[in-house]
Backbone of each chain as ProteinMPNN parsed JSONL, in Angstrom:
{"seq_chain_A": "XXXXXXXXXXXXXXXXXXXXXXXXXXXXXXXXXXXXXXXXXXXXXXXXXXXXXXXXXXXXXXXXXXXXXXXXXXXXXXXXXXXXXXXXXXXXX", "coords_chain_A": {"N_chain_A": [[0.829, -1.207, 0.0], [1.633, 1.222, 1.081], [3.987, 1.237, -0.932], [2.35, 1.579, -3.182], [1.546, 4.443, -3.18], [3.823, 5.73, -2.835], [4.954, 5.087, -5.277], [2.964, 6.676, -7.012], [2.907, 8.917, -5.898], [5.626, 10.001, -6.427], [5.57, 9.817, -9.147], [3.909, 11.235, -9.806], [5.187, 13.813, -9.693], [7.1, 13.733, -10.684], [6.423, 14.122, -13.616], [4.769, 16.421, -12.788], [7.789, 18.301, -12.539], [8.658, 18.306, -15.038], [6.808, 19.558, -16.484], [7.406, 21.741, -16.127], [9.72, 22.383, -16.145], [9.421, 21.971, -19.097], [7.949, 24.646, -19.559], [9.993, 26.419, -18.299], [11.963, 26.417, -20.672], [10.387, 26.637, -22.711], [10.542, 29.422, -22.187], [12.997, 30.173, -22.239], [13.399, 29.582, -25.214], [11.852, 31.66, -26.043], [12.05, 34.193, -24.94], [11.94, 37.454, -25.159], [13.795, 39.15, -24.565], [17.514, 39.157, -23.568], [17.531, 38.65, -21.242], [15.406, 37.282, -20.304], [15.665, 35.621, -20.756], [18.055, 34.407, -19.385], [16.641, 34.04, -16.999], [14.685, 32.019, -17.782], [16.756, 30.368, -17.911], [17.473, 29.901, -15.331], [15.652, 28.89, -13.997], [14.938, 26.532, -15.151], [17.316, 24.843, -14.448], [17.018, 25.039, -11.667], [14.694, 23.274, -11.834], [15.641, 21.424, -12.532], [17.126, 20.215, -11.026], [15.581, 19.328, -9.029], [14.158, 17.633, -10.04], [16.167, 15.46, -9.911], [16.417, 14.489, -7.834], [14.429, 13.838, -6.778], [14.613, 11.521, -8.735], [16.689, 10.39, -7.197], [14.991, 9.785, -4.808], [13.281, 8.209, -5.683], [14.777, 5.805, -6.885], [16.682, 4.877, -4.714], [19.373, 5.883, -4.158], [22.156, 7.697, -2.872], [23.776, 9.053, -4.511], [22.284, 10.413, -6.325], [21.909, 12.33, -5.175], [23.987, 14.245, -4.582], [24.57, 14.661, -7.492], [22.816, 16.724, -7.603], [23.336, 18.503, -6.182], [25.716, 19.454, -7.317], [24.72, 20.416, -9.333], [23.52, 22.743, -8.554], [25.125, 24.459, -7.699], [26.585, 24.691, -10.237], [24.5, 26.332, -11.448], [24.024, 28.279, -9.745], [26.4, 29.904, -9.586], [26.373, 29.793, -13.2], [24.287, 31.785, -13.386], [25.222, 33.613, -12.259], [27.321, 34.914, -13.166], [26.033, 34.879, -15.7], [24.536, 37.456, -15.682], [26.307, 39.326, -14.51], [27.604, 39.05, -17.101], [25.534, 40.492, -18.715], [25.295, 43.045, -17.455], [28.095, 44.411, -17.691], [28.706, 43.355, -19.792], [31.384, 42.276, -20.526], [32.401, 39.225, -18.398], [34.575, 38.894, -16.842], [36.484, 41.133, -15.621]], "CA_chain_A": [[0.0, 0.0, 0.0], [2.676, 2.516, 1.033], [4.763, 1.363, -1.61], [1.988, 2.585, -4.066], [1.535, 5.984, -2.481], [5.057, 6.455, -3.372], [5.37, 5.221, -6.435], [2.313, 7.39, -7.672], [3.447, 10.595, -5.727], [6.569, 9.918, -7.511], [5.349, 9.396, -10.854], [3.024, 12.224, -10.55], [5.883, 14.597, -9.277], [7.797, 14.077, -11.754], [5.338, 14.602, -14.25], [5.107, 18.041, -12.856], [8.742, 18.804, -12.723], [8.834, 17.953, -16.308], [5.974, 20.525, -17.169], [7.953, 23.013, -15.65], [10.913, 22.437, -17.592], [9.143, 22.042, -20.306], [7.661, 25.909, -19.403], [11.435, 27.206, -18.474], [12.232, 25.842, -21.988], [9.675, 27.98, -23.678], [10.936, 31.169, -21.846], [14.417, 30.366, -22.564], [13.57, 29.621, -26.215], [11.001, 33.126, -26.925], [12.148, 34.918, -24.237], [11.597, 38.773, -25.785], [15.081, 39.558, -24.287], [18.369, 38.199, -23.016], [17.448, 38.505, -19.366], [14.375, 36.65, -19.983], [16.77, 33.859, -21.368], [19.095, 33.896, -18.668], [15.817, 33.718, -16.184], [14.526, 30.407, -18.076], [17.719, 28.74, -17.314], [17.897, 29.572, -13.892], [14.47, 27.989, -13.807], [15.186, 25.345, -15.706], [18.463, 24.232, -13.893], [16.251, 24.809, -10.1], [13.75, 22.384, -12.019], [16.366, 19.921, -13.329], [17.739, 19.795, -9.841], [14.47, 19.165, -7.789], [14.107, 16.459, -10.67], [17.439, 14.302, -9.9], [16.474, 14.274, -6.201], [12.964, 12.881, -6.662], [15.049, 10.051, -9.091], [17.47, 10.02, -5.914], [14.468, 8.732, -3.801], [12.904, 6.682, -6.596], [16.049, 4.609, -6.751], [17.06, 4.919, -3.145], [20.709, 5.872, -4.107], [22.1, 9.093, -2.411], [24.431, 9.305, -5.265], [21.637, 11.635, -7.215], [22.27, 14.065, -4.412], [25.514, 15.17, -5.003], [24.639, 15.651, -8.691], [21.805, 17.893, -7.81], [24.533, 19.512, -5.139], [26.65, 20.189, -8.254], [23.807, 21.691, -10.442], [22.542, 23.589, -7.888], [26.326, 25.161, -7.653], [26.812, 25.423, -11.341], [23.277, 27.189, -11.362], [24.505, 29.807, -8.871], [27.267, 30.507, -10.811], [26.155, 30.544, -14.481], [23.175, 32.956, -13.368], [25.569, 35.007, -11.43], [28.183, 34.89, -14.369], [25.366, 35.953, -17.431], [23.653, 38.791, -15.04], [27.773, 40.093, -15.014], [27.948, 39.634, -19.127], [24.541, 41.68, -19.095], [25.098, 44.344, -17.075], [28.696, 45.416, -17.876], [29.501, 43.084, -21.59], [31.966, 40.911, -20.058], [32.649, 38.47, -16.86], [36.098, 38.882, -15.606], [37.171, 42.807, -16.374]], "C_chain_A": [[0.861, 1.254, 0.0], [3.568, 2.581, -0.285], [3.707, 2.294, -3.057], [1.531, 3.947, -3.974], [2.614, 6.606, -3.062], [5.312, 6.465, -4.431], [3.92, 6.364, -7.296], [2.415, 8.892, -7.295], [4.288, 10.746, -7.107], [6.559, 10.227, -8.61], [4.683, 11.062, -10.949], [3.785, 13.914, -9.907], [7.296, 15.163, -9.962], [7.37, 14.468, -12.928], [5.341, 16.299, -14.11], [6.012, 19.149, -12.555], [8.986, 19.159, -14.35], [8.334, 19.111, -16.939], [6.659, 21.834, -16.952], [8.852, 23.618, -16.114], [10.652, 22.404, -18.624], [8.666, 24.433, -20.605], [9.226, 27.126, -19.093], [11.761, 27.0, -19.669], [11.312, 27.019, -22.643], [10.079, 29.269, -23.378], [12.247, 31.329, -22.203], [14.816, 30.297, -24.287], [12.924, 31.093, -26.686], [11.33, 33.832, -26.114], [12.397, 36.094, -25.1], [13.191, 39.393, -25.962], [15.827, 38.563, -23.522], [18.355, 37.883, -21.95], [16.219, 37.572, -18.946], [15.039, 35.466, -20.0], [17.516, 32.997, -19.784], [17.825, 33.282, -17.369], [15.359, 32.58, -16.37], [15.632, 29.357, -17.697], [17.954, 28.686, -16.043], [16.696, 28.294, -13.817], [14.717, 26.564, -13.715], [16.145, 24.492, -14.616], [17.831, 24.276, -12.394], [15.588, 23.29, -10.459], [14.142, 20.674, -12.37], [16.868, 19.426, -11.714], [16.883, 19.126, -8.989], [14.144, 17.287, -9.163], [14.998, 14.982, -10.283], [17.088, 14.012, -8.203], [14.949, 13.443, -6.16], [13.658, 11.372, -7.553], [16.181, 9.759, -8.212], [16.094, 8.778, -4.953], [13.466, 7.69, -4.759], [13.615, 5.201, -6.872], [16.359, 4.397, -5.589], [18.786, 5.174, -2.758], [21.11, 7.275, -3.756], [23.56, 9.694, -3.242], [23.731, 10.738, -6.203], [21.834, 12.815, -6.178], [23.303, 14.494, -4.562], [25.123, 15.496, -6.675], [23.8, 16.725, -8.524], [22.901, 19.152, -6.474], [25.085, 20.318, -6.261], [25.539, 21.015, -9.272], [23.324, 22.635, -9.937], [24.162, 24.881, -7.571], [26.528, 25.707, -9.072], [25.614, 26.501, -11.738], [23.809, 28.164, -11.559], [25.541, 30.17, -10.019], [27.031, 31.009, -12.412], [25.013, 31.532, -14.375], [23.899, 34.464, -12.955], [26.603, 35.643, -13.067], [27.818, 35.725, -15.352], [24.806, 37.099, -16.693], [25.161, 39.556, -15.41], [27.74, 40.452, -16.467], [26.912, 40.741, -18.944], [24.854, 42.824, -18.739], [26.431, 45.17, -17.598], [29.679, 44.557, -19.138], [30.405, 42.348, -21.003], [32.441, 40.493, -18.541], [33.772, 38.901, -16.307], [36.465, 40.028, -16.274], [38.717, 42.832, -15.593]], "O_chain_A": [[0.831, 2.131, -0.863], [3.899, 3.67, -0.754], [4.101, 3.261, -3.709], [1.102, 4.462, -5.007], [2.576, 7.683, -3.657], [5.835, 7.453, -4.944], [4.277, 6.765, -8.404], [2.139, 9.846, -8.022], [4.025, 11.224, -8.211], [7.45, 10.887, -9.145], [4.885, 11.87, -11.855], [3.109, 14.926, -9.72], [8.051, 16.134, -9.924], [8.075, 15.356, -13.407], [5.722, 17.152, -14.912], [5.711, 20.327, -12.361], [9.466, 20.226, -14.733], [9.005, 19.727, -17.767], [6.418, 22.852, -17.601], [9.003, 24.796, -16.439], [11.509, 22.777, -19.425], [9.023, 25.191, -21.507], [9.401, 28.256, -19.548], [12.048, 28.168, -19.933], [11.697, 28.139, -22.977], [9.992, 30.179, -24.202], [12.702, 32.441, -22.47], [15.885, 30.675, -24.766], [13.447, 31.666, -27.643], [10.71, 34.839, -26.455], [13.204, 35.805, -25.983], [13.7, 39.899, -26.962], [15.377, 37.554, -22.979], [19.021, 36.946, -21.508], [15.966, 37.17, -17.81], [14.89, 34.486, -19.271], [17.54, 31.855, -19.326], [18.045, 32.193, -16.838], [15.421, 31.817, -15.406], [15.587, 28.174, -17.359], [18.512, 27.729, -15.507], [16.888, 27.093, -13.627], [14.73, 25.745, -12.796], [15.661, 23.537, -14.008], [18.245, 23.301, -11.766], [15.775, 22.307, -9.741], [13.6, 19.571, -12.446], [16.914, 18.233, -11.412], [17.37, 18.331, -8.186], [13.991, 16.122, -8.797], [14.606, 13.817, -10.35], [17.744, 13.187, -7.567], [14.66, 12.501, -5.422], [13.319, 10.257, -7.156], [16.743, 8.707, -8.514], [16.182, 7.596, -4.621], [13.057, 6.578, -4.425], [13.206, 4.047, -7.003], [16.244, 3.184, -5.408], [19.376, 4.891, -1.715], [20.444, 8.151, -4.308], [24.287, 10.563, -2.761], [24.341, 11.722, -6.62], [21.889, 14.015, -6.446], [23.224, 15.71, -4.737], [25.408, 16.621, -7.083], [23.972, 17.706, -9.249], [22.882, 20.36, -6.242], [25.02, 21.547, -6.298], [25.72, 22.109, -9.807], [22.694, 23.46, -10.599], [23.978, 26.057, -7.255], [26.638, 26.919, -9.252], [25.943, 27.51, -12.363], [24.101, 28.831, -12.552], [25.321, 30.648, -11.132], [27.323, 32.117, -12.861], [24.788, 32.155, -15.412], [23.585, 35.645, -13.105], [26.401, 36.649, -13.747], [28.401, 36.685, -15.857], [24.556, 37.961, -17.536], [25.249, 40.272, -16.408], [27.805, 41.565, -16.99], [27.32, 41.901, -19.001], [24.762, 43.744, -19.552], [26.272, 46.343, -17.934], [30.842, 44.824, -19.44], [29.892, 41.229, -20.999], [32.782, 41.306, -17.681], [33.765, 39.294, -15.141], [36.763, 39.968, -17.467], [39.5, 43.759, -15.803]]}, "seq_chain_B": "XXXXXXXXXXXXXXXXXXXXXXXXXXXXXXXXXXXXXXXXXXXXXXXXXXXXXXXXXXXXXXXXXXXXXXXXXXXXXXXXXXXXXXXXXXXXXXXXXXXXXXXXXXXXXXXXXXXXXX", "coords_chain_B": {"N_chain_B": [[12.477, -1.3, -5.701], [11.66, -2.471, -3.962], [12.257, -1.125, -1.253], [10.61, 0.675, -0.527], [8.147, -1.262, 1.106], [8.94, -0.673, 2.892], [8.523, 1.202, 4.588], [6.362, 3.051, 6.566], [3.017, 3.561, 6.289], [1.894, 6.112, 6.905], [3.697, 7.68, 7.245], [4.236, 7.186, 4.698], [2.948, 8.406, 3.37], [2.701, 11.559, 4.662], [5.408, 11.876, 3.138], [4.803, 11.486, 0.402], [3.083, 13.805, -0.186], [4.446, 16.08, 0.721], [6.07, 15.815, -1.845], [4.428, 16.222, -4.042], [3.646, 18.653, -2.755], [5.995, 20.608, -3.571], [6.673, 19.486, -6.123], [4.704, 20.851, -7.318], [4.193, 23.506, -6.658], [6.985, 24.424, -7.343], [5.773, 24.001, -10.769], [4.054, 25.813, -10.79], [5.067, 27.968, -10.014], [6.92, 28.126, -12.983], [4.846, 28.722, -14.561], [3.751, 30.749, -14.045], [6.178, 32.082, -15.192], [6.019, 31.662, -17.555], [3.896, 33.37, -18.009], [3.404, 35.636, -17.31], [3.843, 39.241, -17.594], [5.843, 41.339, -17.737], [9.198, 41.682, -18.0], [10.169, 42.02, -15.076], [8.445, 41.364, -13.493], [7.803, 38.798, -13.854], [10.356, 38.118, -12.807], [10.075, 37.545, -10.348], [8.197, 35.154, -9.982], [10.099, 32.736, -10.333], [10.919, 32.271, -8.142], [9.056, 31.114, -6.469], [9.477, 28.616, -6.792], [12.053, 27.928, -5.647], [11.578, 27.853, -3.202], [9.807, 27.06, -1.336], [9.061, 24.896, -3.216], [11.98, 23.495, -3.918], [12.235, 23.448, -0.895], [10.323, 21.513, -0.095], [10.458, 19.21, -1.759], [12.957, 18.859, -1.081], [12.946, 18.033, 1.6], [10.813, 15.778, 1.797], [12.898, 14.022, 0.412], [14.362, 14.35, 2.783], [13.239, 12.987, 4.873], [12.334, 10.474, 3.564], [14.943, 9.174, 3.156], [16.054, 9.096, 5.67], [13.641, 7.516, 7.343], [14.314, 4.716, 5.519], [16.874, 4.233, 6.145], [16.999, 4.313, 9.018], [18.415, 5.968, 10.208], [18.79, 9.436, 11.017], [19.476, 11.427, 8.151], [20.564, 13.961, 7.03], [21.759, 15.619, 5.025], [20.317, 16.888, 3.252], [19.971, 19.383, 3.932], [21.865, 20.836, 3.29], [22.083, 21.331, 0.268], [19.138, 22.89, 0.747], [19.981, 25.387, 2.217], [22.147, 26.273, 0.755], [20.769, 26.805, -1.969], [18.496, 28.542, -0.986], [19.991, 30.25, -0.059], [21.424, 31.381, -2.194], [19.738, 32.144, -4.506], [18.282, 35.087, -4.086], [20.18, 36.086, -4.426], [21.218, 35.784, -6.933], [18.787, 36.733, -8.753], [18.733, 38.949, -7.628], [21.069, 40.436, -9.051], [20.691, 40.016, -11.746], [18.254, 41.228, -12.177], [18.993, 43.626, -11.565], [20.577, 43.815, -13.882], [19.306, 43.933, -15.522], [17.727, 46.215, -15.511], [19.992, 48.229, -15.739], [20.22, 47.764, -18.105], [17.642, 48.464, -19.566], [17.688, 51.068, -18.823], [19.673, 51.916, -20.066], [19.19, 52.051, -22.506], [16.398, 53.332, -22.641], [13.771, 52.263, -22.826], [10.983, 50.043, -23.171], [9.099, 49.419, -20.166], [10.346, 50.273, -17.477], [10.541, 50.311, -13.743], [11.066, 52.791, -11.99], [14.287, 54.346, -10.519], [15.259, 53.327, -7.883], [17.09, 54.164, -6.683], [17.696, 56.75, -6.772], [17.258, 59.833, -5.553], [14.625, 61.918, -4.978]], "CA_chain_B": [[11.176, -0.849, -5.136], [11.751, -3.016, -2.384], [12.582, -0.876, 0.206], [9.103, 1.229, -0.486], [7.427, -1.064, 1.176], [9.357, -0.907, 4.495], [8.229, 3.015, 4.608], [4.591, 2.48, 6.833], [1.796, 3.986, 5.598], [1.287, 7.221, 7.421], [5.243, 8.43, 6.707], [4.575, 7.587, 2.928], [1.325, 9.95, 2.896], [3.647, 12.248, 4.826], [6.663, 12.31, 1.858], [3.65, 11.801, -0.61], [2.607, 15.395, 0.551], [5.716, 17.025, 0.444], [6.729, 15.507, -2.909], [3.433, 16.906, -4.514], [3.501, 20.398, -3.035], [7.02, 20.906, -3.71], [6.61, 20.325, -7.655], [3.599, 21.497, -7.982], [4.993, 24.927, -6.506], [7.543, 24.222, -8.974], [5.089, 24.019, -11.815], [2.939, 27.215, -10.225], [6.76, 29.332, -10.51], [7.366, 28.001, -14.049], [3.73, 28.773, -15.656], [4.245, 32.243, -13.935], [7.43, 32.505, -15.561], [5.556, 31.642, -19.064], [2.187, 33.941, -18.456], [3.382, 37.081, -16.35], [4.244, 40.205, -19.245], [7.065, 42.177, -17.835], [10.252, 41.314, -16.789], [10.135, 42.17, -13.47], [6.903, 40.624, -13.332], [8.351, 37.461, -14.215], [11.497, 37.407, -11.843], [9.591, 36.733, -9.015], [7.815, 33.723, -10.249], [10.796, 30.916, -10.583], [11.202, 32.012, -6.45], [8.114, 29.963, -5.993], [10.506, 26.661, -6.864], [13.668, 27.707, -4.952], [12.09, 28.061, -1.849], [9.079, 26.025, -1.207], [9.439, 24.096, -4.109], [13.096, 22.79, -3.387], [11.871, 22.558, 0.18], [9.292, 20.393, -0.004], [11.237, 17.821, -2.193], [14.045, 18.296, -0.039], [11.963, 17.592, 3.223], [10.209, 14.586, 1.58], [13.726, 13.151, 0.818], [15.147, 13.896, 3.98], [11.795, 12.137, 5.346], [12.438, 8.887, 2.938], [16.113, 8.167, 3.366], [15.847, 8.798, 7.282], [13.19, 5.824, 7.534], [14.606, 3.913, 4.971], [17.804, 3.794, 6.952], [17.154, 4.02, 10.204], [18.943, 6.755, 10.952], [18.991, 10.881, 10.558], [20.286, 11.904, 7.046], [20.177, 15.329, 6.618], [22.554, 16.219, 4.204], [19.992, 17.417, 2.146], [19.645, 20.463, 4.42], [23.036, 21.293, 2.232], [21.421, 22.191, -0.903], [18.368, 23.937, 1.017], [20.659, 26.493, 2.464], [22.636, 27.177, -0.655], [20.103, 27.537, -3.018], [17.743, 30.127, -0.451], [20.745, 31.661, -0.024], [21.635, 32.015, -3.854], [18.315, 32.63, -5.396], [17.827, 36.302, -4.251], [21.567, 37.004, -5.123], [21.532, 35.823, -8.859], [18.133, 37.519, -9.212], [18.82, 40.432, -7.826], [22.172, 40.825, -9.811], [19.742, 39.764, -12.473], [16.961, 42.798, -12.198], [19.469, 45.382, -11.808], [21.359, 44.132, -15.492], [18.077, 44.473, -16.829], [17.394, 47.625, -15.278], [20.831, 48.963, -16.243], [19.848, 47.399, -19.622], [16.582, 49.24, -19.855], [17.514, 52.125, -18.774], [20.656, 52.719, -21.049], [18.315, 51.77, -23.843], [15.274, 53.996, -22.433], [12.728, 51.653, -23.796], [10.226, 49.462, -22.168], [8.707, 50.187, -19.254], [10.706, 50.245, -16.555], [10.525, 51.046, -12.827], [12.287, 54.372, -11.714], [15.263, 54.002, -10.327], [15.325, 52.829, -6.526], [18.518, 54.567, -5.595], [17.595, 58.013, -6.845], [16.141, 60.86, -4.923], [13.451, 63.141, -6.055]], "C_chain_B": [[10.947, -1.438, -4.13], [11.506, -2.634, -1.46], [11.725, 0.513, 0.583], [8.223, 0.755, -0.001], [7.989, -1.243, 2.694], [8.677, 0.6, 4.791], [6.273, 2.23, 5.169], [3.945, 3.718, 6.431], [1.262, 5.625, 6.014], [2.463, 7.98, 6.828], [4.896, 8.281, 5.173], [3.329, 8.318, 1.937], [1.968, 11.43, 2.886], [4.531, 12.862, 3.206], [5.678, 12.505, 0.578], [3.274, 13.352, -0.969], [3.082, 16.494, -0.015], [6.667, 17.086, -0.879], [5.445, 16.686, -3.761], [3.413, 18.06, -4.419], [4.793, 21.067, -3.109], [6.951, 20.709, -5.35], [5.061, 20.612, -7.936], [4.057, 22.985, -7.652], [5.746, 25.347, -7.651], [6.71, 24.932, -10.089], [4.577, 25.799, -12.031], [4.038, 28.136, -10.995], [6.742, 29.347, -12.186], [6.05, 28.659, -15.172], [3.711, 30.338, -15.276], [4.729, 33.142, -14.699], [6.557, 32.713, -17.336], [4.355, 33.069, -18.855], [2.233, 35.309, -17.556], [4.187, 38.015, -18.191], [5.256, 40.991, -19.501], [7.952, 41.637, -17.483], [10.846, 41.192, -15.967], [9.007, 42.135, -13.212], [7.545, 39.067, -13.114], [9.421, 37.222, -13.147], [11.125, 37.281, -10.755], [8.691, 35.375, -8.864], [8.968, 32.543, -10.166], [11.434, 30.993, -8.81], [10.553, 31.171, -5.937], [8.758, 28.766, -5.813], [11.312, 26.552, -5.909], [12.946, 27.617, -3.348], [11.22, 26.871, -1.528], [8.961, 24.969, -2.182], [10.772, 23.342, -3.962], [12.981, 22.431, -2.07], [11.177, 21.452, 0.628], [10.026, 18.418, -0.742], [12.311, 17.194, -1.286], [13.838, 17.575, 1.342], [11.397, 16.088, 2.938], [11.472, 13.106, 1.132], [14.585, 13.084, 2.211], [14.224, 12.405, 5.192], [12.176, 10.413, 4.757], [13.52, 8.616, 4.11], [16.314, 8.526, 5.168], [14.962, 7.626, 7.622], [14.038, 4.999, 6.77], [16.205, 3.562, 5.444], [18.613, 3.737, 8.33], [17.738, 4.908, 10.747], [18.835, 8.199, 10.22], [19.776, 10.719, 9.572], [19.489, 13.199, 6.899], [21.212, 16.127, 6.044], [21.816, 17.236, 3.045], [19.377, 18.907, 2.521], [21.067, 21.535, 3.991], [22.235, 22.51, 1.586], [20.005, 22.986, -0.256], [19.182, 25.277, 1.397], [21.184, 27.168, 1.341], [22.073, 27.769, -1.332], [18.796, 28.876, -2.315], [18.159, 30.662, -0.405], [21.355, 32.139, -1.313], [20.824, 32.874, -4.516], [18.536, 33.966, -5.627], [19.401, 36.996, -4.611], [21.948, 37.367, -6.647], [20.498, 36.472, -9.056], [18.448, 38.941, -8.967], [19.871, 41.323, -8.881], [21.134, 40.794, -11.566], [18.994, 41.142, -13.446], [18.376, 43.842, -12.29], [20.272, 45.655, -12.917], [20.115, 44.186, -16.345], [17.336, 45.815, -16.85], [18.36, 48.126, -15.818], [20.352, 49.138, -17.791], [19.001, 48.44, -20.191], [17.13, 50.667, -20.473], [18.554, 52.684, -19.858], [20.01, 52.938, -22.486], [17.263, 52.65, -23.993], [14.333, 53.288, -23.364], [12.251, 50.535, -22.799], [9.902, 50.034, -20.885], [9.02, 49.858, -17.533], [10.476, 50.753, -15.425], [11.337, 51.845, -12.428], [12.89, 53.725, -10.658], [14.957, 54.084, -8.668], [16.096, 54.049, -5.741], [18.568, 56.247, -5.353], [16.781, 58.878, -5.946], [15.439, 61.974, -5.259], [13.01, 64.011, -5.261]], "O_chain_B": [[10.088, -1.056, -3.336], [10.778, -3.202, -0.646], [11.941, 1.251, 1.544], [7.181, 1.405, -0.079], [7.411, -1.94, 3.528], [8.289, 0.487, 5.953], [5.458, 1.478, 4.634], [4.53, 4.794, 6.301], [0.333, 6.183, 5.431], [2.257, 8.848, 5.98], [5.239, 9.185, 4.412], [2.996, 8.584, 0.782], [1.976, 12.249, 1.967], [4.325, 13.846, 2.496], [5.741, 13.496, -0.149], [3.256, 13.819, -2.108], [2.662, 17.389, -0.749], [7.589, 17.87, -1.104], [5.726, 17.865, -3.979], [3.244, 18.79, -5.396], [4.771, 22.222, -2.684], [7.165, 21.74, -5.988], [4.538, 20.452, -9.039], [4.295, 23.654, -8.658], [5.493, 26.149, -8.55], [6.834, 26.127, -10.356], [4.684, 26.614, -12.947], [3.982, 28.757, -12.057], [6.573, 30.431, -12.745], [6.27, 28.994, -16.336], [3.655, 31.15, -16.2], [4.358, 34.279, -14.989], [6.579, 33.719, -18.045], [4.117, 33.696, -19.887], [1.227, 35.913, -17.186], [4.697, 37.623, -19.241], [5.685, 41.38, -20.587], [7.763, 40.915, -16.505], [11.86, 40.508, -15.828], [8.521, 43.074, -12.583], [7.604, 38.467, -12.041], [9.398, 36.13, -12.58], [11.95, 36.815, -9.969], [8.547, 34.718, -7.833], [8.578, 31.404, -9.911], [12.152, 30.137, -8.293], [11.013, 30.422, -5.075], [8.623, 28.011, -4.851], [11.486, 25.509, -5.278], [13.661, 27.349, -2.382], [11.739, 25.759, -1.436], [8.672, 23.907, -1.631], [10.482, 22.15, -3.848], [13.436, 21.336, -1.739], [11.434, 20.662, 1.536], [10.029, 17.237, -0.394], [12.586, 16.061, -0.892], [14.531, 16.734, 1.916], [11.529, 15.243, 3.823], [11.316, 11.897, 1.303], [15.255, 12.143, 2.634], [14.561, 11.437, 5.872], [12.248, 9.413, 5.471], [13.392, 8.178, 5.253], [17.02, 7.671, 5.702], [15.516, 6.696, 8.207], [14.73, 4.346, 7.55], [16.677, 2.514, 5.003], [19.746, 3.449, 8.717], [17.712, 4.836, 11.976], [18.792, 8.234, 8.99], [20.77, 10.01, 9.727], [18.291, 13.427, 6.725], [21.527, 17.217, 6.521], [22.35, 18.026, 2.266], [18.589, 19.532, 1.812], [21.203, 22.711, 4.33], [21.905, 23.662, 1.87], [19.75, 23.944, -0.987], [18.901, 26.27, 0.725], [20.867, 28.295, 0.959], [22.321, 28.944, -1.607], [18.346, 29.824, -2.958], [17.735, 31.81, -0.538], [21.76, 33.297, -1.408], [21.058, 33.991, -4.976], [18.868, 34.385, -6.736], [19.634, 38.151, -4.969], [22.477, 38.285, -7.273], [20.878, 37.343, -9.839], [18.448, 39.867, -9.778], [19.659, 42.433, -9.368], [21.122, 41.771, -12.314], [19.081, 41.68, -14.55], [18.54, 44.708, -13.149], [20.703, 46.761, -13.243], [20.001, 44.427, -17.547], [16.65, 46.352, -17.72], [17.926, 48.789, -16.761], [20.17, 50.157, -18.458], [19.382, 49.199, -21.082], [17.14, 51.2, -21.582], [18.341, 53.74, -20.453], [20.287, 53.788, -23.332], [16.941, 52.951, -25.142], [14.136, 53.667, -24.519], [12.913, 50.157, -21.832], [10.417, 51.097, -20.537], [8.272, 49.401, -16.669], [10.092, 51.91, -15.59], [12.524, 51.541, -12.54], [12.388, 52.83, -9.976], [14.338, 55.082, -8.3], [15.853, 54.635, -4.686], [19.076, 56.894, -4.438], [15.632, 58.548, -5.653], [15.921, 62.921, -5.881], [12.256, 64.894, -5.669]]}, "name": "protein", "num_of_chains": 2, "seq": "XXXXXXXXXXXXXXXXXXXXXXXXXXXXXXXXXXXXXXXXXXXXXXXXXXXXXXXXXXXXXXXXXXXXXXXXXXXXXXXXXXXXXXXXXXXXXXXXXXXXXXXXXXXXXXXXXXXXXXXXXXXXXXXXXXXXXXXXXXXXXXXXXXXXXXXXXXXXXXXXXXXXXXXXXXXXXXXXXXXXXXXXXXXXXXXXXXXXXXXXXXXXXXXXXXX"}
């Protein structure tokens, strides 16, 4: 019984990670401007992360947490990185 | 899938819970992100994910792999800290290259400048 509780959270949690990324995806592809862009991938990369941790406890291996450790680091960084290109044209002056 | 069904029945309503309103938050941020019109309209929608949205997942795995092995794991109170404490840094750095942006451009309809005094 519990086990299908979980596996249908699961299923239906990933499902609506998916939609989400699928919705950062559209903002990062039409985004109007470049800041909208850079905003879809933060998204995206929050959404990819919360993803690898729900297939962390689907599998039961605590190996998917350290990758979502590291995306959740490269995130930070490439958001902080393209806000720099935007505002003053390039990263390291 | 084994070791889903050692998890009793009240704890896997529990993580159930917290899995659900953590991407659905998610989802909420991301359809935001698609259906709000300005761009500082929009950068407060994908906060919905980072905070309660990454919490809730994170809470529902700290919740699993603590039953499922008997003992406290809370490593995953890691990545909650980092990313609440990132979020409002990359956005804000964010808003103010799109404000610079704007404003050097004078086009769209930006909010007046914060810092200035009138």
């Amino acid at each position: 019984m519990s086990a299908i509780v979980l596996i249908l959270a699961l299923a239906l949690s990933q499902f609506l990670l998916v939609l989400a990324m699928g919705c950062a995806v559209y903002r990062l592809v039409r985004g109007p401007r470049a800041q909208d862009r850079v905003l879809g991938l933060d998204a995206l990369y929050v959404a990819g992360m919360l993803l690898l941790l729900t297939l962390g406890i689907r599998s039961g291996f605590t190996i998917y947490f350290e990758m979502a450790l590291a995306i959740a680091l490269l995130g930070f960084v490439s958001t902080a990185a393209l806000a720099k290109f935007l505002m003053r044209g390039e990263v390291i002056e | 899938m084994s070791q889903f069904a050692e998890v009793p029945l009240w704890v896997a309503l529990i993580i159930a819970f917290f899995l659900v309103l953590g991407s659905g938050l998610t989802l909420l941020g991301a359809i935001g992100l698609v259906r709000f019109e300005s761009f500082y309209q929009r950068v407060h929608a994908p906060t919905l994910g980072t905070t309660w949205g990454a919490g809730g997942i994170l809470i529902a795995s700290m919740i699993f792999f603590s039953v499922v092995r008997t003992r406290p794991v809370l490593h995953e109170i890691l990545i909650t800290v980092f990313v609440t404490v990132t979020t409002p840094v990359t956005l804000m750095l964010l808003a103010r290259a799109a404000f610079y942006r704007d404003r050097t451009e004078s086009k769209g309809d930006f909010p007046p400048d914060p810092a200035r005094k009138t």
